[in-house]
C-alpha positions as CSV (number, residue, x, y, z in Angstrom):
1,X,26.2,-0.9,210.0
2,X,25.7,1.7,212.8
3,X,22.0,1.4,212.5
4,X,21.8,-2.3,213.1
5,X,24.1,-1.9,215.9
6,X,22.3,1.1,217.5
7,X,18.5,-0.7,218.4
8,X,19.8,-3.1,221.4
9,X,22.0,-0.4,222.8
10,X,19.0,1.7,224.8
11,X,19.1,-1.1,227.8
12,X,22.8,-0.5,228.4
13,X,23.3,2.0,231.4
14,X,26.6,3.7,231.1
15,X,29.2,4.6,228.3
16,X,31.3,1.6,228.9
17,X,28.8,-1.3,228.4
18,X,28.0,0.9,225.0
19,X,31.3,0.7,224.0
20,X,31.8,-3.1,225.7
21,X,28.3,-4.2,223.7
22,X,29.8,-2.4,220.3
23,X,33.3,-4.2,220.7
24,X,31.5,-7.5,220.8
25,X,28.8,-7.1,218.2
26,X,32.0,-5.6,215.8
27,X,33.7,-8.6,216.4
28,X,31.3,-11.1,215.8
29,X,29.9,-9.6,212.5
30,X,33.5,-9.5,211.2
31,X,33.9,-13.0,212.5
32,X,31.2,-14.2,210.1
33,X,32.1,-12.2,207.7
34,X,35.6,-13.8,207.2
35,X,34.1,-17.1,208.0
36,X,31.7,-16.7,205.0
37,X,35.1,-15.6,202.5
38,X,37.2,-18.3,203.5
39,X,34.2,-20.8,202.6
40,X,33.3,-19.2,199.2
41,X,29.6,-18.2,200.8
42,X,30.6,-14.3,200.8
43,X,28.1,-14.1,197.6
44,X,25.3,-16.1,198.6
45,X,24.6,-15.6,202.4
46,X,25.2,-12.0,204.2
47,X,25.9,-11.9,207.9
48,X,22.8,-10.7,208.5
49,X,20.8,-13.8,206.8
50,X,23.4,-16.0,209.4
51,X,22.8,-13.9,212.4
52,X,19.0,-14.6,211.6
53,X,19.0,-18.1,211.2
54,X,20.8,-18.6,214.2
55,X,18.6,-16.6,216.6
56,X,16.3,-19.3,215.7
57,X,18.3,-21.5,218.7
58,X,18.1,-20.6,222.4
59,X,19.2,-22.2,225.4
60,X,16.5,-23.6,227.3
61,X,18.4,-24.3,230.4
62,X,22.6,-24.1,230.7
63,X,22.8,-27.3,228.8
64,X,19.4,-28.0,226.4
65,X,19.2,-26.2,223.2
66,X,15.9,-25.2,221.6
67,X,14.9,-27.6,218.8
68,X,17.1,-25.9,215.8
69,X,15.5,-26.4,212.7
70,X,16.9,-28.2,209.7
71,X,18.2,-25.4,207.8
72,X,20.1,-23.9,210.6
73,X,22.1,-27.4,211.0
74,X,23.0,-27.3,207.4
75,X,24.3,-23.6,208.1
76,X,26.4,-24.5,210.9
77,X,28.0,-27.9,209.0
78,X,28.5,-25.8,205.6
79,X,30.2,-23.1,208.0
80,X,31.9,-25.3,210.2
81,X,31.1,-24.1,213.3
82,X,30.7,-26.8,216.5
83,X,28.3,-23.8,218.3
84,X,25.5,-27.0,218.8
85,X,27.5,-29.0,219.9
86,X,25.9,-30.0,223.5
């Protein structure tokens, strides 16, 4: 897991945004992860298959999404997440 942490962290300029931008990303991935166990989807999906799928979606502006593609609205509805939710 270090190495898939480790490529975005060159930008950051001091110790504390390294640690800041680890804290986050740990927390997130475990996030998932639990997310996936409680809904039985552990086996089938990893958290780096969800993490893809989602960076499919940006914000255009503060309130307009991207178009988000089919699959990724079935994720986020099998999931239960409201992150699309304007």
């Amino acid at each position: 897991m270090k190495n898939k942490l480790e490529n975005d962290k060159s930008y950051l300029s001091d110790e504390v945004a390294v640690k800041g931008y680890f804290f986050i990303s740990l927390y997130v991935y475990s996030r998932i992860h639990e997310i996936l166990r409680e809904k039985g989807l552990a086996g089938k999906i990893s958290v780096n298959e969800v993490l893809f799928k989602l960076s499919k979606v940006y914000m255009i502006d503060s309130k307009k999404l991207s178009a988000v593609p089919a699959g990724v609205i079935r994720l986020v509805n099998e999931l239960g997440l409201s992150i699309l939710i304007p």
